[in-house]
MIRO-82506 format. One record per residue (C-alpha): z, y, x; residue number from 0; residue in three letters. Coordinates in Angstrom, 2 decimals, padded with zeros to 5 digits. Example, Ala and Ser with C-alpha at 12.3 -4.5 7.8 and 13.67 -1.06 7.14 Angstrom:
{pt {007.80,-004.50,012.30},0,'ala'},
{pt {007.14,-001.06,013.67},1,'ser'},
***
This chain:
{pt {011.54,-010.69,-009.73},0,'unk'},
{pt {012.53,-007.16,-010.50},1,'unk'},
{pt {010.00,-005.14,-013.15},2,'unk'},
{pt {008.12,-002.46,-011.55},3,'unk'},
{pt {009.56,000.46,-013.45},4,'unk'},
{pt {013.12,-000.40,-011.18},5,'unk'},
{pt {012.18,002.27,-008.36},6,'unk'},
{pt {011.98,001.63,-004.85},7,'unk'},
{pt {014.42,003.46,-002.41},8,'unk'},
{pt {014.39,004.28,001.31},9,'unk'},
{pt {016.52,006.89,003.32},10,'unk'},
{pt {016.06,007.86,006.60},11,'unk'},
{pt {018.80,010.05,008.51},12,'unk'},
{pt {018.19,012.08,011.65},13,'unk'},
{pt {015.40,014.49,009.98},14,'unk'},
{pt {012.63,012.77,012.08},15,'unk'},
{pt {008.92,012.54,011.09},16,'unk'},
{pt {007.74,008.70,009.90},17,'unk'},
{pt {004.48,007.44,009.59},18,'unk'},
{pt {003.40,005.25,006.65},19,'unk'},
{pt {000.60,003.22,007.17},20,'unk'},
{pt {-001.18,001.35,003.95},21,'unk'},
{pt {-002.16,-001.88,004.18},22,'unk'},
{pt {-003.92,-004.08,001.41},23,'unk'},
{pt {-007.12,-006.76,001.58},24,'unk'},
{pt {-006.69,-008.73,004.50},25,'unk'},
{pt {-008.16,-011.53,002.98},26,'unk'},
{pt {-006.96,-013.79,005.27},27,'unk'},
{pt {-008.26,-017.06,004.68},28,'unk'},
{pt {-012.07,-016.00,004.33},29,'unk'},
{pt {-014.35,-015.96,006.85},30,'unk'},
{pt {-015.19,-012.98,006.84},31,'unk'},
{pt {-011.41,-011.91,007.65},32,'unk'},
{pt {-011.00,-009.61,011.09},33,'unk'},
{pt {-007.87,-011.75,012.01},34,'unk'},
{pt {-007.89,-010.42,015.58},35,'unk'},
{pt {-007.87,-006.67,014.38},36,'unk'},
{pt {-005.07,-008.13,011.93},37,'unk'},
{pt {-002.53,-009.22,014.78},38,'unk'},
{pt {-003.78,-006.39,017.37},39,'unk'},
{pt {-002.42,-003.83,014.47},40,'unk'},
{pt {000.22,-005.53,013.55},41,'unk'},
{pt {001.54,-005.58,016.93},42,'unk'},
{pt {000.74,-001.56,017.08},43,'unk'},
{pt {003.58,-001.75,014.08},44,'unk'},
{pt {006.04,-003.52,016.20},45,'unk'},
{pt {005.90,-001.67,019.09},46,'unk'},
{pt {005.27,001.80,017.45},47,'unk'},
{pt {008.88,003.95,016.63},48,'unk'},
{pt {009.05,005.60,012.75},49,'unk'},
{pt {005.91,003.35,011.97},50,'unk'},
{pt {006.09,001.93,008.37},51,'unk'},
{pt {004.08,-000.05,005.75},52,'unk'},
{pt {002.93,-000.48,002.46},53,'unk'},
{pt {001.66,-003.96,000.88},54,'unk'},
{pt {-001.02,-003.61,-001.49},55,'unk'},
{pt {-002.84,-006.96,-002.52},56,'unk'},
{pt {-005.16,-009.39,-001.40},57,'unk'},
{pt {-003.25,-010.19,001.94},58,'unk'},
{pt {-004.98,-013.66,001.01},59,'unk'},
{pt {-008.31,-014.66,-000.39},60,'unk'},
{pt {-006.95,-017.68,-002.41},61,'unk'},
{pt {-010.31,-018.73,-002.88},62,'unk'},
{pt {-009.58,-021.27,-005.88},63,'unk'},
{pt {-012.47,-023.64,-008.23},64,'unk'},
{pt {-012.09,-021.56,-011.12},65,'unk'},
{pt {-012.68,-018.21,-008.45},66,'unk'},
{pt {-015.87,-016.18,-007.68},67,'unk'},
{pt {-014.90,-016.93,-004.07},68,'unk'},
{pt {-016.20,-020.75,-002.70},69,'unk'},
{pt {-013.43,-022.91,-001.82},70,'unk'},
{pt {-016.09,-024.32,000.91},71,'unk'},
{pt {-016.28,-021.53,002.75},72,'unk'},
{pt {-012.80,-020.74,003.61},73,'unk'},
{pt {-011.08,-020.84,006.86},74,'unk'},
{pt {-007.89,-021.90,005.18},75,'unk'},
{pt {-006.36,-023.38,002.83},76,'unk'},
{pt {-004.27,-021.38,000.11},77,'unk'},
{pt {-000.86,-022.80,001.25},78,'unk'},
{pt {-001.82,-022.61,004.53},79,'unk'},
{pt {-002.92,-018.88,004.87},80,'unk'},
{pt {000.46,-018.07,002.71},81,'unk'},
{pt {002.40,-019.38,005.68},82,'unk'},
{pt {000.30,-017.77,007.78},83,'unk'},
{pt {001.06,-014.51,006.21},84,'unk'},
{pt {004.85,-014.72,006.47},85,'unk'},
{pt {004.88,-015.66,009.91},86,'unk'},
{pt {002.44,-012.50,010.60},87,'unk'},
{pt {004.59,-010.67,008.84},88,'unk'},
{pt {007.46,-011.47,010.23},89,'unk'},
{pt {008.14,-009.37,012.92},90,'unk'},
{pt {007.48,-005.86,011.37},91,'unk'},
{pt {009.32,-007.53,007.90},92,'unk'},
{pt {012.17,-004.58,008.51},93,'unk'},
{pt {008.81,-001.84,008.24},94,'unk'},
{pt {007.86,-003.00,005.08},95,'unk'},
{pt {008.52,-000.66,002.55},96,'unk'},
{pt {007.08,-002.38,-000.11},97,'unk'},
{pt {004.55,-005.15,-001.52},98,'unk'},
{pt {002.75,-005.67,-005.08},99,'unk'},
{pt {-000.01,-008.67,-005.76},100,'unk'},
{pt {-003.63,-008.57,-005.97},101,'unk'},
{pt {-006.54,-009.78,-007.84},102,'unk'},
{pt {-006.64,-012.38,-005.17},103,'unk'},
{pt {-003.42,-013.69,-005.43},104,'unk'},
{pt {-003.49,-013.48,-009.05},105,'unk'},
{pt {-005.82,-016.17,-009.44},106,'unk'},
{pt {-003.02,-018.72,-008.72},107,'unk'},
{pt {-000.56,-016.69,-011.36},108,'unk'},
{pt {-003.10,-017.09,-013.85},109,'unk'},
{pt {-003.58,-020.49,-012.91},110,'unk'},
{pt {-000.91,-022.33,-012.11},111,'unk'},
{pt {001.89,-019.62,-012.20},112,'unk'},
{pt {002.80,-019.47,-008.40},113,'unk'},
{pt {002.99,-015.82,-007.12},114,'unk'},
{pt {001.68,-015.84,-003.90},115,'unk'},
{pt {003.37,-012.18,-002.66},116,'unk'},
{pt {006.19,-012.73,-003.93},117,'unk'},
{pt {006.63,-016.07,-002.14},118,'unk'},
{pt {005.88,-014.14,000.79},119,'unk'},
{pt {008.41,-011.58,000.84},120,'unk'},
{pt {010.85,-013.45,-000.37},121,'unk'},
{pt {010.11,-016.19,002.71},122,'unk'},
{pt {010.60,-012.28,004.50},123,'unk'},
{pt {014.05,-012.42,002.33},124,'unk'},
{pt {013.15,-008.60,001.43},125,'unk'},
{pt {011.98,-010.39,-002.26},126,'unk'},
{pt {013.69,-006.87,-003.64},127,'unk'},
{pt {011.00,-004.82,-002.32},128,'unk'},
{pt {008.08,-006.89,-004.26},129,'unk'},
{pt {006.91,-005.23,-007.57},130,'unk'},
{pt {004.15,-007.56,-009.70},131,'unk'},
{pt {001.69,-004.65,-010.52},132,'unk'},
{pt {002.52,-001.06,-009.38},133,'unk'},
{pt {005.75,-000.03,-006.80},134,'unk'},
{pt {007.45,003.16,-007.49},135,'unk'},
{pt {008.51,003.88,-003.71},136,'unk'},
{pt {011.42,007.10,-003.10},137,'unk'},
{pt {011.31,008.16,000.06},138,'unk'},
{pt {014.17,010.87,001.10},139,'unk'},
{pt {014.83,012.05,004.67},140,'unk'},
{pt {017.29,013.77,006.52},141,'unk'},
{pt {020.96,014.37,006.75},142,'unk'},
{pt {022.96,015.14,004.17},143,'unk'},
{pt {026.29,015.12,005.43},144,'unk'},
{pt {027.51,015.19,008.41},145,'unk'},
{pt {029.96,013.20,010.50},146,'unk'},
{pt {033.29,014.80,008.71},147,'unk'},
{pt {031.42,014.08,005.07},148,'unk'},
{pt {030.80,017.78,004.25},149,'unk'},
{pt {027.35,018.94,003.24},150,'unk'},
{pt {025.09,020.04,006.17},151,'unk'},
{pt {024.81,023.86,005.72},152,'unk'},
{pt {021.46,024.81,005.74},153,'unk'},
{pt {019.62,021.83,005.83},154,'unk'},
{pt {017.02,020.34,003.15},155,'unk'},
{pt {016.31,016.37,002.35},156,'unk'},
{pt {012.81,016.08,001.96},157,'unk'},
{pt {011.87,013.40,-000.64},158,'unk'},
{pt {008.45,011.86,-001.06},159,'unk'},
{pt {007.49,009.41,-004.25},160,'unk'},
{pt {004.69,006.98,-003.36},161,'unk'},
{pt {003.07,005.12,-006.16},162,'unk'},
{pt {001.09,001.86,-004.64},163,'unk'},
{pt {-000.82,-000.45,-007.04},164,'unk'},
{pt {-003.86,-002.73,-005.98},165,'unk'},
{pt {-006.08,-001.14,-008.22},166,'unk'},
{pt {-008.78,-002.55,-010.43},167,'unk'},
{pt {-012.49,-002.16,-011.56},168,'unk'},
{pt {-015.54,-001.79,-009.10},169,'unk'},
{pt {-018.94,000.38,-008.37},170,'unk'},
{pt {-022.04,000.46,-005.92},171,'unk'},
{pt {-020.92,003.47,-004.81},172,'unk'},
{pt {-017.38,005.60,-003.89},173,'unk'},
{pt {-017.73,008.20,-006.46},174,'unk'},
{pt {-017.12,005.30,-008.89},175,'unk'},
{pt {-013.56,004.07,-007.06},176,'unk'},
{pt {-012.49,007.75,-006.52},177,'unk'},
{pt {-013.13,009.04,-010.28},178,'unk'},
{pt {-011.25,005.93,-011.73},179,'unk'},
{pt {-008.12,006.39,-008.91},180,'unk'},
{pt {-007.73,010.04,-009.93},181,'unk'},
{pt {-008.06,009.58,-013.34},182,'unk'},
{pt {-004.90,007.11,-012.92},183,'unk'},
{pt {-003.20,009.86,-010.44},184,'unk'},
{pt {-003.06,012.29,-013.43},185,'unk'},
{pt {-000.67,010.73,-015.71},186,'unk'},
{pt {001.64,009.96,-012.72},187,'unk'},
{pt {004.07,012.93,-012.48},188,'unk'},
{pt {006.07,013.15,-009.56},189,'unk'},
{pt {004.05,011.33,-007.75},190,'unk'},
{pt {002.61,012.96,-003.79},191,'unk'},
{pt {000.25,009.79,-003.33},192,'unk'},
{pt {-001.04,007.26,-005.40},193,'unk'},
{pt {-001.82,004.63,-002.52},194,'unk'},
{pt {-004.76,002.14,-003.82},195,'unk'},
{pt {-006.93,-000.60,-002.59},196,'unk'},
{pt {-009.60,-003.19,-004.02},197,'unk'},
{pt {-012.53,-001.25,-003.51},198,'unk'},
{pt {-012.52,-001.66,000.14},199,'unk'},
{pt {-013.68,001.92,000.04},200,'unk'},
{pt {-011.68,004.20,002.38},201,'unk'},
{pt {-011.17,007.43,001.17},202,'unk'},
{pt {-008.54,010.59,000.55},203,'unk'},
{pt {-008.70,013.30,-002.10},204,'unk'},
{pt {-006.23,015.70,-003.26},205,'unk'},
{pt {-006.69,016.77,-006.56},206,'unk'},
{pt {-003.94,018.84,-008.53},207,'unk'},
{pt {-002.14,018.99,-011.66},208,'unk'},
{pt {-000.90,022.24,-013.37},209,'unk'},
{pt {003.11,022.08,-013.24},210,'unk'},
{pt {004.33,024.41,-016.04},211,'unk'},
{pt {008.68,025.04,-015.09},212,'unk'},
{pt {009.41,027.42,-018.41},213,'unk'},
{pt {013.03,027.60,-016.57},214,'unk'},
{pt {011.80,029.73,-014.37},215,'unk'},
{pt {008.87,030.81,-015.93},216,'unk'},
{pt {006.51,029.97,-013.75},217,'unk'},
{pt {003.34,027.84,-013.63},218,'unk'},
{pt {001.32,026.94,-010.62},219,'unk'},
{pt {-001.04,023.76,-009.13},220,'unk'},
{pt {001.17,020.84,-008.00},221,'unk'},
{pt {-001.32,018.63,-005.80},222,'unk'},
{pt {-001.07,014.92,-005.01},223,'unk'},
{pt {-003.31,013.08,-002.86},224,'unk'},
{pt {-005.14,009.85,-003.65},225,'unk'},
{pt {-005.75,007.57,-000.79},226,'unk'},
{pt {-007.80,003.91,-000.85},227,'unk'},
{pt {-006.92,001.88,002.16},228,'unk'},
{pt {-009.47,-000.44,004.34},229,'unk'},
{pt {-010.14,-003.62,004.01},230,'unk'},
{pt {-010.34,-006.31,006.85},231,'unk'},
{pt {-013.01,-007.76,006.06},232,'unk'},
{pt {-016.41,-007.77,008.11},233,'unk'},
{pt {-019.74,-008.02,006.56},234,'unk'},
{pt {-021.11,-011.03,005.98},235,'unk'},
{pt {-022.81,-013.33,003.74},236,'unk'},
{pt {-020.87,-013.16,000.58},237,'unk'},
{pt {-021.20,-009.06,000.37},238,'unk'},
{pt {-025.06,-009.38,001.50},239,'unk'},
{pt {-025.48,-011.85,-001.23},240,'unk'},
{pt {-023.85,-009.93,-003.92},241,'unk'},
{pt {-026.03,-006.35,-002.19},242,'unk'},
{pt {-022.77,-004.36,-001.44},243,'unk'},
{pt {-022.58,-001.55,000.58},244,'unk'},
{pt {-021.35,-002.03,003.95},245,'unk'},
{pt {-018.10,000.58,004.43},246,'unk'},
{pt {-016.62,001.27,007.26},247,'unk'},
{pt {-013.12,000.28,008.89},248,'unk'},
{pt {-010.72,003.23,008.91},249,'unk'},
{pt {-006.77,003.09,008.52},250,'unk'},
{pt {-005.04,006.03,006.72},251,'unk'},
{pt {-001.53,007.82,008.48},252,'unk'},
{pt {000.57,009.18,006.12},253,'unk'},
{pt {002.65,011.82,008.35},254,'unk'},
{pt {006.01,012.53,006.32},255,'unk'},
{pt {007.90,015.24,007.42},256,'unk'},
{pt {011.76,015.09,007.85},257,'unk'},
{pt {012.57,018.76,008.27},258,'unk'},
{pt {010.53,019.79,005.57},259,'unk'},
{pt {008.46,018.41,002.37},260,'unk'},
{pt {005.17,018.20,003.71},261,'unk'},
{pt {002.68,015.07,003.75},262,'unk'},
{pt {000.02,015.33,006.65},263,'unk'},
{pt {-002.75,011.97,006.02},264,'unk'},
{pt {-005.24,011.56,008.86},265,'unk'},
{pt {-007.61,008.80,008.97},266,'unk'},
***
């Protein structure tokens, strides 16, 4: 398992656009889990050019007896949903662009020490892309030589640095999930996007940091966005019994540009 300081890397030549897609909280295994929505988009992955995604926890519920969630109500078993996963997974495994573990899957680290991502990607055999906690994810596009080796006159490699973690702590409401996310966004420089989940609150922001370059003298407002992906989960009886909010279903399109640097997210 490689630590998650060792940073991710991805080119893509022929200065095309790509779309990033995160994914995290599938829960598969609970009954609550919109398995048909599951296959429908990952089949929209498949079939979809320049269509890429990232892994960000709790692709299982792993209800366990020492969990909150009830091993009763589950539609699989642990081991089961784990091969479930892979085989899901398997046909879009070359649009993965990287995976880290949730609070879900953590229960059987802490328990019996089986990571249940990594198993995953590495039954994928793209184990390398598979960070524990946070993925540091470069992203450069573009040519930058051409055919006879020289240097492409004229032309620019855009380059994009995605930071995806799981995320952690809770809140009624989304003010809660977005003040904690940006507070973490802050003391990640470099970074366009920190990419999130856990909440299972969709949202964007953008805030900004001020970039001081005394090289040049000059100082001006970098901005990076923040973005907390969907969960697939439907309401149902655990959420009503705990009185959570219902959210709504939304995925997040991360547009990056390969002529220029220039992240366009749509939900």
């Amino acid at each position: 398992m490689l630590p998650d300081f060792e940073m991710i890397t991805h080119t893509f030549a022929g200065g095309h656009d790509i779309t990033v897609i995160p994914v995290s909280d599938v829960h598969l295994g609970a009954a609550e889990c919109m398995e048909k929505e599951w296959m429908e988009f990952i089949r929209m992955v498949e079939q979809t050019p320049n269509v890429y995604i990232t892994l960000g926890g709790d692709l299982l519920n792993n209800a366990t007896k020492s969990s909150v969630s009830n091993i009763y109500d589950e539609v699989y078993r642990p081991s089961e949903a784990k091969r479930m996963m892979a085989r899901m997974l398997e046909p879009i495994r070359d649009r993965i662009l990287c995976a880290v573990g949730g609070n879900h899957e953590r229960r059987s680290s802490r328990d019996v020490d089986d990571d249940i991502t990594y198993d995953i990607m590495a039954k994928l055999d793209i184990e390398n892309l598979y960070r524990e906690n946070v993925a540091f994810v470069k992203i450069q596009m573009g040519n930058a030589e051409t055919e006879t080796g020289t240097r492409t006159s004229g032309k620019t490699r855009p380059t994009y640095v995605l930071v995806v973690t799981h995320g952690s702590g809770g809140g009624v409401l989304t003010g809660s999930a977005v003040n904690r996310n940006e507070r973490f966004g802050y003391v990640l420089d470099g970074a366009d996007a920190l990419i999130v989940g856990h909440t299972h609150k969709p949202f964007t922001t953008q805030p900004g940091k001020i970039a001081i370059d005394p090289r040049n003298n000059q100082v001006s407002v970098k901005p990076f966005k923040v973005i907390s992906s969907t969960s697939w989960l439907g309401y149902s009886a655990y959420a009503a019994a705990k009185m959570m909010l219902p959210t709504t279903h939304c995925l997040h399109m991360l547009t990056l540009r390969g002529d220029k640097k220039e992240m366009i997210v749509t939900m």
